[in-house]
C-alpha positions as CSV (number, residue, x, y, z in Angstrom):
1,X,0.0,0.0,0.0
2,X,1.7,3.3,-1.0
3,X,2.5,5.9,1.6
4,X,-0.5,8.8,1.9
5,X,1.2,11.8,0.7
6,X,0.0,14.7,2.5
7,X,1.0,18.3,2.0
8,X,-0.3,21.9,3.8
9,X,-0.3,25.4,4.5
10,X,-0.3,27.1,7.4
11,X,-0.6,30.4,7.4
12,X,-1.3,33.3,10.4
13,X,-4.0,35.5,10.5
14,X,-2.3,38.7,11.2
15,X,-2.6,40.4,7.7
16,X,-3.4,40.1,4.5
17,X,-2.0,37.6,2.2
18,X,1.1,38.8,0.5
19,X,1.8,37.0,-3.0
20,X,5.2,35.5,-1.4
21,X,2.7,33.3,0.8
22,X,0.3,33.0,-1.9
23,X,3.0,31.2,-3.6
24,X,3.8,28.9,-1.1
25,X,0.1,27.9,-0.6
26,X,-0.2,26.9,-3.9
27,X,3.3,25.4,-4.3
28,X,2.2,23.2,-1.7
29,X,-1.3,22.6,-3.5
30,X,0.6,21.9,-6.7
31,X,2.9,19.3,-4.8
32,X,0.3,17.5,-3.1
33,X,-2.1,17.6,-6.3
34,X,0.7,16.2,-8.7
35,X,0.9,13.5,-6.2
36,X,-2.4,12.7,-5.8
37,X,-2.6,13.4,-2.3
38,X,-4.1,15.4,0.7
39,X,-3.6,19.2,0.9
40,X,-4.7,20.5,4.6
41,X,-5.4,24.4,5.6
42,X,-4.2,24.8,9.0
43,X,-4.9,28.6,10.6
44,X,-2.0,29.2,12.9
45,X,-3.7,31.9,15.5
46,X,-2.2,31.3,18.7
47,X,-0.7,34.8,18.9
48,X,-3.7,36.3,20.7
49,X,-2.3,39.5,19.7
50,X,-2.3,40.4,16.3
51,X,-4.8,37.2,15.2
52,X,-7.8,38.7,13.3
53,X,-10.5,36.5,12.6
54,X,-11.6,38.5,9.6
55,X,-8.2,37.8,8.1
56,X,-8.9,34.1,8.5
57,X,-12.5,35.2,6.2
58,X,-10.3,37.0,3.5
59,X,-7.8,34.5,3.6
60,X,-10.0,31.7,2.9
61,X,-11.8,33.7,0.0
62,X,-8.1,34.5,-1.5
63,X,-7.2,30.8,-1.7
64,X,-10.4,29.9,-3.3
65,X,-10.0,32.4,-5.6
66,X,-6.9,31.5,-6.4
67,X,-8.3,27.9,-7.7
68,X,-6.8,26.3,-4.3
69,X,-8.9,23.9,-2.2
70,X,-8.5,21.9,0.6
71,X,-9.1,18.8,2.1
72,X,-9.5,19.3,5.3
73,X,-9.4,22.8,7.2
74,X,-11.0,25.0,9.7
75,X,-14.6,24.7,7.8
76,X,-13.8,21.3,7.1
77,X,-12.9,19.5,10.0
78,X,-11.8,15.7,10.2
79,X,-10.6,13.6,12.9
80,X,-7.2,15.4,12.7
81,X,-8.6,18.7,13.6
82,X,-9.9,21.0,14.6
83,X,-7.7,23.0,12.2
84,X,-7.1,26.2,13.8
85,X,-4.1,26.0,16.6
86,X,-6.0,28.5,19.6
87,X,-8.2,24.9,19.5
88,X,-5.6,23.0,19.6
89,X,-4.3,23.3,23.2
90,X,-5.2,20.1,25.4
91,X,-2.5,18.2,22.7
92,X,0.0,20.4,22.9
93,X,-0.5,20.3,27.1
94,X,-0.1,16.6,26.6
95,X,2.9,17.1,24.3
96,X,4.6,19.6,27.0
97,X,3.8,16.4,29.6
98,X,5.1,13.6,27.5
99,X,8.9,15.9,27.1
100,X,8.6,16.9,30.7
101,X,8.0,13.4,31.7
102,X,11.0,12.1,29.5
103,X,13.7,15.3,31.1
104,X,13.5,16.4,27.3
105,X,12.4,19.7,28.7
106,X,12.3,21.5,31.5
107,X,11.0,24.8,33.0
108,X,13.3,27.8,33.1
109,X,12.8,30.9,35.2
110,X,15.4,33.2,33.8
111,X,14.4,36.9,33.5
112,X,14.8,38.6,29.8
113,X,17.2,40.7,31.8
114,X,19.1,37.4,32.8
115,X,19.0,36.1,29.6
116,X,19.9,39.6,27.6
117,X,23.0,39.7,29.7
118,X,23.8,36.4,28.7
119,X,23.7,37.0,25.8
120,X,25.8,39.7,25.2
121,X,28.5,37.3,27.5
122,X,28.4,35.3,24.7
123,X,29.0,37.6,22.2
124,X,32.2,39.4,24.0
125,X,33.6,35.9,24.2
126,X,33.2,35.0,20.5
127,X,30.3,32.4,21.3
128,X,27.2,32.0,19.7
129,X,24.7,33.8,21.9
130,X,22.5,30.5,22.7
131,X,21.0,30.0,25.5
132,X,24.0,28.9,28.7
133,X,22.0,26.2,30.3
134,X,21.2,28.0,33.4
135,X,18.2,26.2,34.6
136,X,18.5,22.4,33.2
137,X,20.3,20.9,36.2
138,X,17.7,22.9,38.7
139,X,16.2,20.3,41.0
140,X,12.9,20.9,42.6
141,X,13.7,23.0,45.6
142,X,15.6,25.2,43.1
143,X,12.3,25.3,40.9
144,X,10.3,25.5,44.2
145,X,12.3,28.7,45.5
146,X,11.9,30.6,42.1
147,X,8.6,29.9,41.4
148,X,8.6,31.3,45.1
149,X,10.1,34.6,44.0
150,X,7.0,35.1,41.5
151,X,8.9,34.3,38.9
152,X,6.6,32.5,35.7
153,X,8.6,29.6,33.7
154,X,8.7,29.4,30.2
155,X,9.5,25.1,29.0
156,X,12.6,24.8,27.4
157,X,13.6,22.0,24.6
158,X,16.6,20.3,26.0
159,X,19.1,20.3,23.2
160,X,21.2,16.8,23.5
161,X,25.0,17.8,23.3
162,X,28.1,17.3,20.7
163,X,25.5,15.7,17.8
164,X,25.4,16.1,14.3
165,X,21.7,17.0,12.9
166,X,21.5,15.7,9.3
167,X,18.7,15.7,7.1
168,X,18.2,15.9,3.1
169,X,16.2,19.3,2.7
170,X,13.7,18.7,-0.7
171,X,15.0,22.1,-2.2
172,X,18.6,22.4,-0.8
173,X,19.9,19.2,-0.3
174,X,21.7,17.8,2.1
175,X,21.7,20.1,5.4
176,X,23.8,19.5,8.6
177,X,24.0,21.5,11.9
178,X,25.9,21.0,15.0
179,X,23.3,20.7,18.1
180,X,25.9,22.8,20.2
181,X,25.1,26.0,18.1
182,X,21.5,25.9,18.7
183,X,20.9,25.8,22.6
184,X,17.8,24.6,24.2
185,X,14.9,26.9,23.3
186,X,11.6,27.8,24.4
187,X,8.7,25.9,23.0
188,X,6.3,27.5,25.7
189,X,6.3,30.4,26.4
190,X,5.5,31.9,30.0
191,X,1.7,32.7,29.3
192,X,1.6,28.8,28.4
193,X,1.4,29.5,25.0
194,X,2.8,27.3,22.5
195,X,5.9,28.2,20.8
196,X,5.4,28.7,16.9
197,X,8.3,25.8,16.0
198,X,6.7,23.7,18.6
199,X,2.6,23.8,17.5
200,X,3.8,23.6,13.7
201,X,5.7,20.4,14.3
202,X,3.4,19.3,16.8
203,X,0.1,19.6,14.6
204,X,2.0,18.0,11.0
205,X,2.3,14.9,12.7
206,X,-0.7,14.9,14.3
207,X,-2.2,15.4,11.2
208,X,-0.9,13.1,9.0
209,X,1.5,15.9,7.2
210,X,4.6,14.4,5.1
211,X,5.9,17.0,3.0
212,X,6.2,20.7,3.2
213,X,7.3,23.9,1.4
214,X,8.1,26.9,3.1
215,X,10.2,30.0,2.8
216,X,14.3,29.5,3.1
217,X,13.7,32.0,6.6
218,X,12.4,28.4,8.2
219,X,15.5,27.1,7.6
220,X,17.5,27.6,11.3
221,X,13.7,26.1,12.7
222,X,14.0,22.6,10.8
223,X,17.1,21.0,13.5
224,X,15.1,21.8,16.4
225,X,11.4,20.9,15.0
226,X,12.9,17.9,13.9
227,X,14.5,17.4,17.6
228,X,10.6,17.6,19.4
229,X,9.4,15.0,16.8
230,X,12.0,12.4,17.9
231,X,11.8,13.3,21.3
232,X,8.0,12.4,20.9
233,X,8.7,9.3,18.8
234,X,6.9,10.8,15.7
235,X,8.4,10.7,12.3
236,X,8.1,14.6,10.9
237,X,7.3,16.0,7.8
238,X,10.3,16.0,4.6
239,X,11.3,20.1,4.2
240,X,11.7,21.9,1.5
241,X,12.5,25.8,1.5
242,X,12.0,27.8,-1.1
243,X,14.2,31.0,-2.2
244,X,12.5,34.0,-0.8
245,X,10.0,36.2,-3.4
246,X,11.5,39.3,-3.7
247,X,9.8,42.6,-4.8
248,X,11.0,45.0,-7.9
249,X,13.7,46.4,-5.3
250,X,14.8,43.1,-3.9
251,X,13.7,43.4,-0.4
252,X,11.7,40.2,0.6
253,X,7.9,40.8,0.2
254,X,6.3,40.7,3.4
255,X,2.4,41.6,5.0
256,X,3.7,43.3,7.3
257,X,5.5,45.8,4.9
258,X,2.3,46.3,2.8
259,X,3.4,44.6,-0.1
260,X,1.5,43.6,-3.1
261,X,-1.3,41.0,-2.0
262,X,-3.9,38.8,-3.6
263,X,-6.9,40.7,-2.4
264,X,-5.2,44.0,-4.2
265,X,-4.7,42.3,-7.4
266,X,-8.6,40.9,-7.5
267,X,-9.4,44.8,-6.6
268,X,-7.7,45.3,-9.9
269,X,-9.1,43.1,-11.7
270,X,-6.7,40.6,-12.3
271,X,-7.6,37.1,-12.7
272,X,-7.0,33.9,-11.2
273,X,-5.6,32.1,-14.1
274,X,-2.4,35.0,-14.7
275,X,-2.1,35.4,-11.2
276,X,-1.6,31.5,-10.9
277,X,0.9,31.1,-14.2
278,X,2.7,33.4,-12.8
279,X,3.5,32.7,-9.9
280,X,3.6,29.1,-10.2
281,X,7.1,30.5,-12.6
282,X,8.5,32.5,-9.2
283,X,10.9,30.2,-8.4
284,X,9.8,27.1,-10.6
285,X,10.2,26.3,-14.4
286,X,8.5,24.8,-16.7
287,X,9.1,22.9,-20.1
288,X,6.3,24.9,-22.0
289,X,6.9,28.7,-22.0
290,X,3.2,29.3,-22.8
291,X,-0.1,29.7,-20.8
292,X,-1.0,26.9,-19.1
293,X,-4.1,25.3,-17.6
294,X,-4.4,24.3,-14.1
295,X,-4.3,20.8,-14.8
296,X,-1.3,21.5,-16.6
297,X,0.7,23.2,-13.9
298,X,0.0,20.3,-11.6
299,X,1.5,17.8,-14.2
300,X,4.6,19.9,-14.8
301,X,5.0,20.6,-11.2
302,X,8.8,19.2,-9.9
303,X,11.2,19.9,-7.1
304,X,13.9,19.6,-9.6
305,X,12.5,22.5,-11.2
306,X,12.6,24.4,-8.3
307,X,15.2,27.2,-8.0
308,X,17.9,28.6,-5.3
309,X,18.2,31.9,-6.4
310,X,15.3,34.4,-5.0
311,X,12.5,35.2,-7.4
312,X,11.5,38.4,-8.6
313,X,7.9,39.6,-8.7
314,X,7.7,41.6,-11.5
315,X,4.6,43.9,-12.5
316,X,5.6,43.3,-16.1
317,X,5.4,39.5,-16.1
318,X,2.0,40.0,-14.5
319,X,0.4,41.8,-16.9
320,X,1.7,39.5,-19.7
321,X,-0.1,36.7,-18.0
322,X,-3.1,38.9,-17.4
323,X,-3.0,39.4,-21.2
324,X,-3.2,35.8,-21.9
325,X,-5.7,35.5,-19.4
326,X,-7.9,38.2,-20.6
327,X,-7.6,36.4,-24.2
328,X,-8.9,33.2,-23.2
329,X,-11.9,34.7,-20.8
330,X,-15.6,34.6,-21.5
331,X,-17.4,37.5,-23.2
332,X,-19.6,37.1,-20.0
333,X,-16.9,38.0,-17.5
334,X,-15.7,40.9,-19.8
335,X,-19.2,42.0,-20.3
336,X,-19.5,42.6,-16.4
337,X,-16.8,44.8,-16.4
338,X,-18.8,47.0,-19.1
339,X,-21.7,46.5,-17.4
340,X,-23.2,50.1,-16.1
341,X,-20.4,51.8,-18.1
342,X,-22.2,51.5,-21.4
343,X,-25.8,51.5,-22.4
344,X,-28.0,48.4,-21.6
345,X,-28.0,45.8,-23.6
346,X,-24.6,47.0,-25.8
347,X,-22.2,45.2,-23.3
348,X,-21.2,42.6,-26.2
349,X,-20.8,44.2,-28.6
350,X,-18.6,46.9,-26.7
351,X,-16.6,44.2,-25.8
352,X,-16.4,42.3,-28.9
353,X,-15.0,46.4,-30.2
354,X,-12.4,46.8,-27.3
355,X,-11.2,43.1,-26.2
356,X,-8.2,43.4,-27.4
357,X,-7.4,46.2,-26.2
358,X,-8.6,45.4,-22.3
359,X,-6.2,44.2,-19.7
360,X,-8.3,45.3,-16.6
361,X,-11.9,46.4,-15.5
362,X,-10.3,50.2,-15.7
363,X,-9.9,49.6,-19.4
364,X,-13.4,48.7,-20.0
365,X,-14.4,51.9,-18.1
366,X,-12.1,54.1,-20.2
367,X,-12.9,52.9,-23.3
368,X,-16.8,53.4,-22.4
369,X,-16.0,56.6,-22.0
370,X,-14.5,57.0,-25.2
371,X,-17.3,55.7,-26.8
372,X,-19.6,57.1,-25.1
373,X,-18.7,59.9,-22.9
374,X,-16.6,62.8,-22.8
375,X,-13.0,63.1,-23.4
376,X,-10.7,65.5,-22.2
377,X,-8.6,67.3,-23.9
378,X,-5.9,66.2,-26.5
379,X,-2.2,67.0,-25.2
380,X,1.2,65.4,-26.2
381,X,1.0,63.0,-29.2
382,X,-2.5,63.3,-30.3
383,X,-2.4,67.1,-30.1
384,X,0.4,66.8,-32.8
385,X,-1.8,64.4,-34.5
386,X,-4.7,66.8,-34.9
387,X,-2.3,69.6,-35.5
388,X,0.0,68.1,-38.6
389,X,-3.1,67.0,-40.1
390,X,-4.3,70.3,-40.5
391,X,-8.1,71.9,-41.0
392,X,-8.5,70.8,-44.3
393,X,-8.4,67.1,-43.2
394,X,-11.3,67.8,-40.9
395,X,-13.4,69.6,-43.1
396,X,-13.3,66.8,-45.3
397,X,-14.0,64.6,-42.7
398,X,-17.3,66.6,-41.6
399,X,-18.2,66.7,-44.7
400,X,-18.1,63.3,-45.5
401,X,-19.2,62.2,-42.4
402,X,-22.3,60.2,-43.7
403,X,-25.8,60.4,-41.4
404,X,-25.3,56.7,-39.7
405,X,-21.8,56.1,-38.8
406,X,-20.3,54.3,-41.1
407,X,-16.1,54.0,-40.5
408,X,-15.7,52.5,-44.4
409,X,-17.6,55.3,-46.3
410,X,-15.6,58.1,-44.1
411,X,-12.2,56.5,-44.8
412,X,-13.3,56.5,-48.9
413,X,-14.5,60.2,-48.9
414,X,-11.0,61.0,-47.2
415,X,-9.3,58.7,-49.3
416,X,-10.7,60.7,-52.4
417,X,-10.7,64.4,-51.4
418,X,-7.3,64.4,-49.5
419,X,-5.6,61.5,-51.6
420,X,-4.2,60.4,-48.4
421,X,-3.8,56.7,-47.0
422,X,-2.2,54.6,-44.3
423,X,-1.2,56.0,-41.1
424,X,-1.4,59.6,-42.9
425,X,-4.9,59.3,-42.8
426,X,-5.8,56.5,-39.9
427,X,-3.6,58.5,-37.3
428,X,-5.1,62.2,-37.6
429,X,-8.6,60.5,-37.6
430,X,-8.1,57.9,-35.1
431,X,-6.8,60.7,-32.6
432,X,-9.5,63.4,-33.3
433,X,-12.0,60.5,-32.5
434,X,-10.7,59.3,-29.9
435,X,-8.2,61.6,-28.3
436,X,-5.6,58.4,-28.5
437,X,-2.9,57.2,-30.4
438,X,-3.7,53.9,-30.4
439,X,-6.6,51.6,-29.9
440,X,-9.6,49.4,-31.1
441,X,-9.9,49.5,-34.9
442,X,-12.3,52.3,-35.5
443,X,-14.6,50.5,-37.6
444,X,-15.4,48.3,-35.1
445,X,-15.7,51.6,-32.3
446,X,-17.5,54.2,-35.0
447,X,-21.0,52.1,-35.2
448,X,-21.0,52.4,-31.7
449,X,-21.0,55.8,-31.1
450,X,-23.6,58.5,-32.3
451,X,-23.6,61.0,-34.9
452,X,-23.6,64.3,-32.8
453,X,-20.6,62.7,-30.9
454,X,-18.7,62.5,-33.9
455,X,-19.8,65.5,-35.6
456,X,-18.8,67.6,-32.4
457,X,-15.1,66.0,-32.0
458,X,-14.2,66.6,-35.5
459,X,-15.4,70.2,-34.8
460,X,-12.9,70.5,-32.0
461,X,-10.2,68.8,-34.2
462,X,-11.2,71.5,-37.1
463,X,-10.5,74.4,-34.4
464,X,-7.3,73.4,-32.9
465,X,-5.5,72.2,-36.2
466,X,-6.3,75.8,-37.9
């Protein structure tokens, strides 16, 4: 019988959710998918804090609109849960027991003044600044008389001495680490909270979990998380840690520094499908350079193909793939984003004018009021335009401007009375019309626009190019 494969994400609901997360969720999703296995949603809230149970709303409604689902999580619940860690706390009590009870950890009393000046001990001798040991020898009249002086205990992890801690990281290889350079560290903390390295450890094995990704700044956490699982006789998760995701000026995109996140981008109007291809690319390659469907990005998912080096979230790239996206979407969804920006029952064939020209809902809302609004004034290239074309070219066009709009009939009576062609004559016209450069072909925009709209913009081109 094969070995369930089992991947998560874990994330904490103290912001909103940045895209460098949003990768990792569905990196994870991607892994476990590929493999045909679990993937779990596990809501990390035990810092009482800054936890937000809105976020844990908004978080949810990103991943699903991302095209992630789970199979078990807070509002799916299974005999592994409950799924949020501030539910979690009779196991990790009986956890804290089971390494008490084996003198793998022990309470320790030291003040953060104690422990500061320790630490700067350390450092004027040239030693790692790790914790000195102070209270894992204390017997219980020494626990007895501190506890005595008010003083609360945090529960240390009690690091075993002069070992080598080896395992095979899933992204980085091989990894070792000397035990003496990490020191026994707090997996409760003195309000009997649970530690973050401890819970996350803690709740994978409980639930099953065999394989994770996660951000290279877990790294220094895998040696001790992988210490509490043999101290409790579990087998924990296989690592992997990814190469951070890394904004335009290369600092490390974080929530906390208000960097881009997914609920912005939906704000925007991006879709799901660009957002997905592109960052599924953020740190992984694939063999075809080209859009790809979801089902698609699950077959080509590898760790082979995943990189060192960190990735680079560009703005650029986006777009591209939210061109691609926008190519393959439904007239229906682009309809909606002309919905109430153009008259009733003219949202297709609006769209059908400007698709190619439409990237985002703000688009869709210029061009409506291109078609069907005001425009401001001309400046910069389409000034010059109107300007080089001169007068003439607009009388002409008012002239020939025929009672129904018609774009082929106004193009002829140019054609003939200026002898012009090409860009000489699509330019000037295109820029009067429109007050743009560039843009939908105009015979597709013209029958969509009415007579006196026409009539009056050719009128102001007339006037400024005299």
């Amino acid at each position: 019988m094969p070995i369930p494969f089992v991947s998560r994400f874990a994330p904490s609901p103290t912001g909103a959710l940045h895209l460098g997360n949003a990768r990792t969720a569905l990196f994870n999703w991607l892994y476990a998918r590929r493999h045909s296995g679990r993937f779990v949603l596990r809501i990390e809230d035990t810092d009482r804090t800054r936890s937000d149970e809105s976020q844990v709303t908004s978080l949810m409604a990103e991943l699903r609109w991302l095209g992630l689902d789970w199979d078990a999580g807070p509002d799916r619940d299974d005999l592994a849960g409950p799924y949020r860690q501030s539910e979690r706390g009779p196991r990790y009590a009986a956890a804290f027991a089971a390494l008490e009870e084996r003198a793998a950890a022990y309470p320790c009393y030291c003040t953060g003044l104690e422990l500061e000046l320790a630490r700067r001990s350390a450092l004027a001798a040239g030693r790692p600044p790790r914790y000195p040991g102070t209270c894992a020898a204390l017997g219980s009249a020494a626990r007895a008389a501190r506890a005595g002086e008010g003083r609360v205990a945090t529960l240390r992890f009690r690091v075993p001495a002069g070992a080598t801690l080896a395992y095979d990281d899933l992204v980085r290889g091989p990894q070792r680490f000397a035990s003496d350079d990490l020191g026994d560290f707090v997996i409760r903390r003195a309000d009997g909270t649970a530690a973050f390295l401890f819970s996350n450890v803690v709740d994978d094995v409980a639930m099953g979990v065999t394989h994770v990704l996660r951000g290279e700044d877990h790294v220094a956490n895998t040696p001790r998380q992988r210490l509490i699982a043999a101290a409790l006789g579990a087998e924990p998760p296989r690592y992997g840690h990814l190469p951070l995701l890394v904004g335009e000026r290369g600092a490390p995109l974080s929530k906390r520094e208000g960097s881009t996140g997914l609920a912005l981008l939906r704000e925007e109007g991006y879709l799901p499908e660009a957002v997905a291809n592109l960052l599924a690319r953020l740190g992984h390659s694939y063999a075809e350079e080209g859009w790809l469907s979801t089902a698609a990005l699950i077959e080509g998912f590898e760790l082979a193909a995943l990189g060192r080096a960190p990735a680079l979230f560009d703005r650029a790239q986006l777009r591209h793939w939210q061109k691609e996206a926008v190519h393959r979407a439904s007239g229906e969804l682009l309809e909606g984003w002309a919905r109430g920006r153009v008259p009733t029952g003219q949202e297709a064939v609006f769209v059908a004018a400007v698709r190619a020209n439409l990237l985002l809902p703000a688009d869709a809302k210029d061009w409506a009021r291109i078609v069907y609004g005001e425009l401001p004034p001309p400046d910069g290239e389409v000034r010059e335009l109107i300007v080089a074309a001169g007068a003439s070219f607009f009388d002409v066009a008012l002239e020939g401007l025929p009672e129904r709009p018609d774009y082929a009939r106004l193009v002829a009576a140019l054609k003939e009375a200026t002898g012009r062609g090409g860009a000489a004559l699509f330019r000037p016209l295109r820029a009067a019309l429109t007050h743009r450069a560039d843009g939908p072909e105009l015979a597709a925009l013209l029958p969509l626009m009415r007579r006196e709209t026409l009539q009056a913009r050719l009128v102001q081109a007339r006037a400024l190019a005299a």
